[in-house]
N, C-alpha and C positions, 0 to 999 in steps of 0.2 A: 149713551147720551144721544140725544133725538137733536138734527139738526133745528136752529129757530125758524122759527117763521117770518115772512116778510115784516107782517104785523109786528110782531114780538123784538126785532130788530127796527125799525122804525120809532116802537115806543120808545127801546130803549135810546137811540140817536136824539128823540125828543127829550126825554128825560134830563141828559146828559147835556144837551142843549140848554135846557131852563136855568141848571144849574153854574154852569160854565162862562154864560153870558149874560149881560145886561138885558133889559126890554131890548131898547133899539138894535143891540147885537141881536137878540133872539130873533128879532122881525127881519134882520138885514137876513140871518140865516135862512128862516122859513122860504123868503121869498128867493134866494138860492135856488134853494130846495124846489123849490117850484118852478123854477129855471131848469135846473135840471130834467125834471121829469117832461116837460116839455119838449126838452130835447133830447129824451127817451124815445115817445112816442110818434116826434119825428124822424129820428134813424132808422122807429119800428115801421114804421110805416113806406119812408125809402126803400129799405128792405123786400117788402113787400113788391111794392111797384119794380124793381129789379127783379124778383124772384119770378112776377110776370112778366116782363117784356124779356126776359132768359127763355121763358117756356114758349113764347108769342116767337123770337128769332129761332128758338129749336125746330117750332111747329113750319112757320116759315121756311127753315133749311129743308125738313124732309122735304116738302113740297117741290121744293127746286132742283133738289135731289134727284125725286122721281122724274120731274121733268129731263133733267138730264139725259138720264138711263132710259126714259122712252126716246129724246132725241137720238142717243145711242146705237138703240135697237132700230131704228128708220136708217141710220146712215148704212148698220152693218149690210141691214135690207136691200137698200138703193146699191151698195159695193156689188152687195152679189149677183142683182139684176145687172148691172154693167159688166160685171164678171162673164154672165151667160152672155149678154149680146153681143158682146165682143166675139167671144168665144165661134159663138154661130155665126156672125158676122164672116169672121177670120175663116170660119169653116165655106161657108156660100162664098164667097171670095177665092179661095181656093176651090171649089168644085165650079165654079162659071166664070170666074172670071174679075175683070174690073167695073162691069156695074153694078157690082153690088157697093162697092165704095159709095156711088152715089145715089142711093136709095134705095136698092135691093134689087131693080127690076133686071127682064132680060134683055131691054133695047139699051140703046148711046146715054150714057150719063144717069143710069139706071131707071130710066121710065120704061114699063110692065106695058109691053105688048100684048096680052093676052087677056083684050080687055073683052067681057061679055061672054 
C-alpha cells in the first residue's frame, strides 16, 4: 500500500469535514485550516531565516577565527624577535660591557662613538 498524498489526505479531511459539521461549523473549520497553514509557512519561513543567520554566524566565526590564528602567529613572531634581542642583547652585554644596557653603543650610557 502506497502512502497518500497530501492532496488525497486534504480531500479526504474535507470530505469528512462536510459531513461532520454544519455550514457555519464547516466555515469556522475551513478558516482554521487556513490559520493553520498560515502558520505553517510562517515557522517555514523562520526556519529559513535561522538556517541563514546560523550559516551568516558560522561564516562570521571562521573569519574571526582566522583572525585569531594570524594574531597568533604575529605574537609567536614578535616572542621570538624579543627572544633573539634579548639574547644578543645579553650577549653584547656580556662581551662589552654596561652600555649596551643603554642603547648598544661603545661610549657612557650607550651612545656609539665611532661615528663616520
Amino acid at each position: 500500500m502506497t502512502a497518500p498524498t497530501l492532496e488525497d489526505v486534504q480531500a479526504k479531511l474535507d470530505t469528512l469535514a462536510k459531513e461532520r459539521f454544519d455550514e457555519s461549523d464547516y466555515e469556522l473549520f475551513c478558516a482554521l485550516l487556513h490559520q493553520l497553514d498560515k502558520y505553517k509557512a510562517l515557522a517555514d519561513s523562520n526556519r529559513e531565516a535561522l538556517y541563514n543567520q546560523d550559516r551568516e554566524f558560522a561564516s562570521h566565526m571562521d573569519i574571526q577565527q582566522e583572525k585569531v590564528e594570524s594574531l597568533n602567529r604575529a605574537v609567536a613572531y614578535w616572542q621570538h624577535e624579543c627572544t633573539v634581542l634579548y639574547v644578543e642583547n645579553k650577549r653584547l652585554m656580556n662581551q662589552s660591557g654596561e652600555g649596551v644596557e643603554h642603547g648598544g653603543g661603545d661610549g657612557p650610557n650607550g651612545i656609539d662613538t665611532k661615528c663616520g
